[in-house]
MDTraj code that builds the backbone (N, CA, C; nanometers):
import mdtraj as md
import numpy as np

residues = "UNK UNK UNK UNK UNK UNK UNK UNK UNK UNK UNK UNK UNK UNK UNK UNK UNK UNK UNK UNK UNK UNK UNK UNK UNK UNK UNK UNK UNK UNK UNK UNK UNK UNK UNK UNK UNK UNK UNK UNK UNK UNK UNK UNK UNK UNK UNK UNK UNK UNK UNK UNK UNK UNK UNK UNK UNK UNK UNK UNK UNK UNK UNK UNK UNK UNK UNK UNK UNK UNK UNK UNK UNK UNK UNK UNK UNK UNK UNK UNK UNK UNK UNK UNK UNK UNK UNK UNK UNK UNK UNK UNK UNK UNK UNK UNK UNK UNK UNK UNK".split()
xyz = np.array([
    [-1.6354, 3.2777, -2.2681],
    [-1.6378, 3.1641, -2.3588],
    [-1.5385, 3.0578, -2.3120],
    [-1.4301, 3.0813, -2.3294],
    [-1.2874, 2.9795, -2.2675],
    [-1.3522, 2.9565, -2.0746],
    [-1.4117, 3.0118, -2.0165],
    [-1.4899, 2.9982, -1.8682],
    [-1.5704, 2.8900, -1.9336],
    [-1.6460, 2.9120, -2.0234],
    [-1.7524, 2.7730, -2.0384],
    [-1.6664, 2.6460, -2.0663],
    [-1.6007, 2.6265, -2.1719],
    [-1.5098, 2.5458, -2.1794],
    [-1.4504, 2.4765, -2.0567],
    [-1.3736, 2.5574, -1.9984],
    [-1.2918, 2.4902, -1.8910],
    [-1.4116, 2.4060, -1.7864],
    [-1.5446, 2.5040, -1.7920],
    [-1.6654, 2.3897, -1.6914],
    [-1.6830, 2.3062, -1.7495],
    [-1.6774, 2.3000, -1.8846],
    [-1.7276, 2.1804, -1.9383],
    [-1.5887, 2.0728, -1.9456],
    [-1.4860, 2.1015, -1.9615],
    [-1.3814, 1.9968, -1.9353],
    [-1.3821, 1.9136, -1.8007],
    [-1.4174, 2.0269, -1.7271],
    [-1.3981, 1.9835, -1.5971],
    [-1.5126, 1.8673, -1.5435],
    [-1.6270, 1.9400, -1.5768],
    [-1.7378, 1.8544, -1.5748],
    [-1.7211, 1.6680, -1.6187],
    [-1.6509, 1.6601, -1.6970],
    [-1.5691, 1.5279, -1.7809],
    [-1.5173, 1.5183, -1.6974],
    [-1.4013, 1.5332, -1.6545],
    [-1.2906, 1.4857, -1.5774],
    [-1.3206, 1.3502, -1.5650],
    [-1.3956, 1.3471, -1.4750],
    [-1.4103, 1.2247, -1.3607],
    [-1.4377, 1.1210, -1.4406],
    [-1.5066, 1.1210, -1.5766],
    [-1.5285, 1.0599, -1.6829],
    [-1.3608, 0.9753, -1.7827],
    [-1.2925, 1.0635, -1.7252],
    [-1.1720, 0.9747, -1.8036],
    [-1.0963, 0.8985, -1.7242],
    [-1.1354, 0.8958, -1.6002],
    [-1.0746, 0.8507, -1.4608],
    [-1.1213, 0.7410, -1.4138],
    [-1.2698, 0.7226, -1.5071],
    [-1.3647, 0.5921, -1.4512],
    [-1.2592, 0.4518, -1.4720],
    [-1.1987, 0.4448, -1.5894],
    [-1.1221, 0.3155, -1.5952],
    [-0.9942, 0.2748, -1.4961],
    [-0.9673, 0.3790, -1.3920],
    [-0.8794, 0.3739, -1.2931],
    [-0.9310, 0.3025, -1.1946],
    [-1.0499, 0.2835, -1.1802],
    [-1.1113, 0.1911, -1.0263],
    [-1.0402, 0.0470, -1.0289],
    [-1.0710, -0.0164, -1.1621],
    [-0.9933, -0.1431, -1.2203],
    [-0.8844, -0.1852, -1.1527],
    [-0.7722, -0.0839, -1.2161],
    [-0.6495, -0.0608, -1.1653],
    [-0.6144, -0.0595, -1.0502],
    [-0.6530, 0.0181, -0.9386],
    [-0.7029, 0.0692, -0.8019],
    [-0.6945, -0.0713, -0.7395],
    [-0.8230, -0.1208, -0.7775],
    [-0.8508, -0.2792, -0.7382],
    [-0.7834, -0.3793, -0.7551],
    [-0.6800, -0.4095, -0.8752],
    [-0.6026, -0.4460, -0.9069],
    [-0.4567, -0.4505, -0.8277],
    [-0.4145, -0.3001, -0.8206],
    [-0.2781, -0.2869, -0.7278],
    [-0.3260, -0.3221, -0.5577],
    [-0.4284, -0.2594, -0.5025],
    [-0.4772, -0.3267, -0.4063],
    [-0.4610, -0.4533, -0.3411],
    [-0.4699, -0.5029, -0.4181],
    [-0.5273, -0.7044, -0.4064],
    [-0.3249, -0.7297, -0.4118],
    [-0.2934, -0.6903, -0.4974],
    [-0.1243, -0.7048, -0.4803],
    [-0.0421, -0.6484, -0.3799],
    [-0.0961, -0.5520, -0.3900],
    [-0.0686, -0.4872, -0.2491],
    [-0.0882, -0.5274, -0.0988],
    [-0.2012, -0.6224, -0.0920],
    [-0.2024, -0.7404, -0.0005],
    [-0.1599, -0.8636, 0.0479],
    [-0.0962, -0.9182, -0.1200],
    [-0.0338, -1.0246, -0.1109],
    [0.1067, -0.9703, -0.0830],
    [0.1719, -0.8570, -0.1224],
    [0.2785, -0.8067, -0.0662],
    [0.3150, -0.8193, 0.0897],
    [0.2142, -0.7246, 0.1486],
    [0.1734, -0.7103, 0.2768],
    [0.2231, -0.8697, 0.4096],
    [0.1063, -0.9564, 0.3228],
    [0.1551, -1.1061, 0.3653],
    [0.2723, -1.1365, 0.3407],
    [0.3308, -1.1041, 0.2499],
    [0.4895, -1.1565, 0.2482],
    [0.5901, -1.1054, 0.3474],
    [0.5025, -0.9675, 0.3791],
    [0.6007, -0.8698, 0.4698],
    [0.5768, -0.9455, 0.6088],
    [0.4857, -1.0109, 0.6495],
    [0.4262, -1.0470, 0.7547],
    [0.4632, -1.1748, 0.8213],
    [0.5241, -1.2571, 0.7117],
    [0.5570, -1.3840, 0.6894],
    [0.7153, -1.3279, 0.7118],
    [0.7854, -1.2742, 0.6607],
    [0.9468, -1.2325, 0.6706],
    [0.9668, -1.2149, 0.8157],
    [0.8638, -1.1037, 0.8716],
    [0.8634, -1.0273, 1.0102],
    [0.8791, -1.1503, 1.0861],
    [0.7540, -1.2702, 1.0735],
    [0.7494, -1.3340, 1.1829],
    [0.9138, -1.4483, 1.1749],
    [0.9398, -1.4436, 1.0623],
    [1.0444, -1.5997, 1.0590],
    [1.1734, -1.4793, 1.1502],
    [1.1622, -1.3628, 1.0748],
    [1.3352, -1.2737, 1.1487],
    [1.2634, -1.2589, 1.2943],
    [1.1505, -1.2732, 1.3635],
    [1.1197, -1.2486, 1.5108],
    [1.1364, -1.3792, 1.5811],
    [1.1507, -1.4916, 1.5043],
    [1.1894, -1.6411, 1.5279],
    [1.3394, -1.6661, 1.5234],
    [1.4496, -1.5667, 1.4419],
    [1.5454, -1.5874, 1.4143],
    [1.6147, -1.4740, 1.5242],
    [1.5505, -1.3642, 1.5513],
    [1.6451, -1.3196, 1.6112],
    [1.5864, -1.4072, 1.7715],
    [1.4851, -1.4300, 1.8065],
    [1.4754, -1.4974, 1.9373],
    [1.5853, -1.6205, 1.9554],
    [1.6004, -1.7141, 1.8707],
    [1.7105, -1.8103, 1.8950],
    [1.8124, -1.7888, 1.9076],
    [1.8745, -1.6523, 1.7990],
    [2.0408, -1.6069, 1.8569],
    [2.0069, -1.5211, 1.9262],
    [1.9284, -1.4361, 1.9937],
    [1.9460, -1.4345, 2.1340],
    [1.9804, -1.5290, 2.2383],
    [1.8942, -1.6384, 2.2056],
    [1.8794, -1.7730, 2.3296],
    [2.0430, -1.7950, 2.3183],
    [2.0317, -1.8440, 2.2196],
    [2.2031, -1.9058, 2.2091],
    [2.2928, -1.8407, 2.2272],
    [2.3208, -1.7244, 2.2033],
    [2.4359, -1.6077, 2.2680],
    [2.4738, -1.5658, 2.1614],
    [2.4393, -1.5826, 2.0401],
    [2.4670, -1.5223, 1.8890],
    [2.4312, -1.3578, 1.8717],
    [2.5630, -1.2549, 1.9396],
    [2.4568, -1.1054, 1.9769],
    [2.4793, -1.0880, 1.8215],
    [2.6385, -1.1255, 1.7850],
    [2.6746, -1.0400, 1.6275],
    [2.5541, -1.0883, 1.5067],
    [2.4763, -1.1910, 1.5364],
    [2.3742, -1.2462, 1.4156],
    [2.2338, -1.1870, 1.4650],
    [2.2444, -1.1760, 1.5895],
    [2.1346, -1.1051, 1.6391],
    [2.1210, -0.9494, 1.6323],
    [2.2292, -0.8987, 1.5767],
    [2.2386, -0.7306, 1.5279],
    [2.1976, -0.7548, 1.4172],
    [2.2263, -0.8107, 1.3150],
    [2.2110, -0.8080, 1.1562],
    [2.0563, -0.8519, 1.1958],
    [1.9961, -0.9378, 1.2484],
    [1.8820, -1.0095, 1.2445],
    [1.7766, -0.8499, 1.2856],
    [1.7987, -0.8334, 1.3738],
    [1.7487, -0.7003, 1.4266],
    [1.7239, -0.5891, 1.3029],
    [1.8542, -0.5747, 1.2979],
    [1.8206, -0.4882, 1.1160],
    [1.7392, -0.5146, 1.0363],
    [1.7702, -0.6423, 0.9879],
    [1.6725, -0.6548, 0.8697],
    [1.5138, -0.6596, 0.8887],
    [1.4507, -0.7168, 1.1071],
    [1.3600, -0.6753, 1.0963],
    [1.3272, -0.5275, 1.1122],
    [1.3743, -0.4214, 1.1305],
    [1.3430, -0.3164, 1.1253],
    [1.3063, -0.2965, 0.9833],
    [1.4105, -0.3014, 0.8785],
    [1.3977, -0.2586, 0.7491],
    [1.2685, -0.3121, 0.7172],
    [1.2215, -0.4531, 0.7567],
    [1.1139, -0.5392, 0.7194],
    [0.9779, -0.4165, 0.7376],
    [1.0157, -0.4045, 0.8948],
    [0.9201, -0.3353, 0.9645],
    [0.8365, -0.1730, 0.8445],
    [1.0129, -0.0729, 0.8250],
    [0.9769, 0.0179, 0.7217],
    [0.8547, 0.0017, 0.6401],
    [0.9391, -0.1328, 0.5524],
    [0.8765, -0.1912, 0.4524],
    [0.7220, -0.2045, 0.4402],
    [0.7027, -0.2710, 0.5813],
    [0.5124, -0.3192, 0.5542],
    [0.4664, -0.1907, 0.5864],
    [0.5340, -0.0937, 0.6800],
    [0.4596, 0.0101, 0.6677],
    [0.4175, 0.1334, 0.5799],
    [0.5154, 0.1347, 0.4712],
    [0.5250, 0.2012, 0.3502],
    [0.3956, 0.0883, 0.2627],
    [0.3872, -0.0472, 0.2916],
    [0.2468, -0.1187, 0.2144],
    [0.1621, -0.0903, 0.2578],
    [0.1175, -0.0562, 0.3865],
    [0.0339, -0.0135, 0.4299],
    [-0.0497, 0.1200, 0.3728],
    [0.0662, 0.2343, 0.4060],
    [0.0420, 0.3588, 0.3795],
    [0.0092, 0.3414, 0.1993],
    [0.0460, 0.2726, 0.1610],
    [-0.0048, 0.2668, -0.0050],
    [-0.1590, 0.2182, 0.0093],
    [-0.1309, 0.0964, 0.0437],
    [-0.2871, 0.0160, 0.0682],
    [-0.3832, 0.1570, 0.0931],
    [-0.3705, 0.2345, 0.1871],
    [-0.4483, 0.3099, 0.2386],
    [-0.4946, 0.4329, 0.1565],
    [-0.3721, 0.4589, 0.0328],
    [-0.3801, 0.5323, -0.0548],
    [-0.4735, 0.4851, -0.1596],
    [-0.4720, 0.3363, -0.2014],
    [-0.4991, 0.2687, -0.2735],
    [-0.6836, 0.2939, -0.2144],
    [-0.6973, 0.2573, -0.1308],
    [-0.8794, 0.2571, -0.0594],
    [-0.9160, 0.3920, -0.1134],
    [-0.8188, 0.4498, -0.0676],
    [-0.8997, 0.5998, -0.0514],
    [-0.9162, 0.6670, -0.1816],
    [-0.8343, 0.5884, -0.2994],
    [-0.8420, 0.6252, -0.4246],
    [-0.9929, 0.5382, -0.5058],
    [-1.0243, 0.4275, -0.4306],
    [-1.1323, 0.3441, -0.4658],
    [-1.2329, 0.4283, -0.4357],
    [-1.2659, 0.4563, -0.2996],
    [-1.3377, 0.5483, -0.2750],
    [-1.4019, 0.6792, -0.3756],
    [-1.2761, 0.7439, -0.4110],
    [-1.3059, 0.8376, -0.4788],
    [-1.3378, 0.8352, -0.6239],
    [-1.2838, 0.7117, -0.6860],
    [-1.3066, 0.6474, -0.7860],
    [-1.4555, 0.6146, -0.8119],
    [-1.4947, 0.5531, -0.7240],
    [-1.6381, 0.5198, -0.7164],
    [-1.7380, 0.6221, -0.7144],
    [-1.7375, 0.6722, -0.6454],
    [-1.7653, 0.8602, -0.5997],
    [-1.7623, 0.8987, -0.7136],
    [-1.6856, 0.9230, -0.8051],
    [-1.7004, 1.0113, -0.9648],
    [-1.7924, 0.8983, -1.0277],
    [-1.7934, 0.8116, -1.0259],
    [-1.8318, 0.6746, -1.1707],
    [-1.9813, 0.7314, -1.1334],
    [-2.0273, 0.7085, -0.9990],
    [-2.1546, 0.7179, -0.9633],
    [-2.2350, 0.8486, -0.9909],
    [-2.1773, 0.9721, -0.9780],
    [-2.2306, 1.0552, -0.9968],
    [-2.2233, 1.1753, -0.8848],
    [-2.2329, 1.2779, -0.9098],
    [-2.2887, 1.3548, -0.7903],
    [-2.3508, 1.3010, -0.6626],
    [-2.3553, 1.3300, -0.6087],
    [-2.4533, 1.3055, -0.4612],
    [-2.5342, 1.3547, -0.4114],
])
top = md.Topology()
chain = top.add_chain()
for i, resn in enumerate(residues, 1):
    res = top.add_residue(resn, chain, resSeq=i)
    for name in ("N", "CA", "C"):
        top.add_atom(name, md.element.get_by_symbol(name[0]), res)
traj = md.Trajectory(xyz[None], top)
């Protein structure tokens, strides 16, 4: 009896999950405009550390270096979300629709 139950909860599941695609789609799309910001930072500190190089600035060109690394972390932790984010659309969609 409690065996039927739990199939039948389960069977639902995917049913209370349908309003998450929204969301999904939602953090996504932000998650892109993030992305661009990360992309936009990268390129101005790859402009900033090239000039104090040129000029002989090594001590501004260490800090500059840093922060693009940290930058670097950064978009790649957006990334790895973004990618979480798809693959959750994916599966999102996948339940709404039905079996296969």
């Amino acid at each position: 009896m409690l065996t039927a139950i739990g199939f039948a909860g389960l069977a639902g599941a995917p049913a209370l999950f349908a309003g998450d695609l929204g969301y999904d789609r939602y953090d996504i799309h932000r998650d892109y405009n993030r992305l661009e910001r990360h992309d936009a930072d990268i390129n101005a500190d790859r402009y900033r550390l090239h000039e104090d190089l040129e000029h002989g600035r090594y001590r501004d060109a260490a800090r500059t270096r840093a922060d693009l690394n940290r930058d670097y972390r950064e978009r790649d932790r957006q990334i790895r979300d973004i990618h979480r984010d798809r693959r959750d659309i994916r599966q999102d969609g996948y339940y709404r629709d039905g079996w296969r």
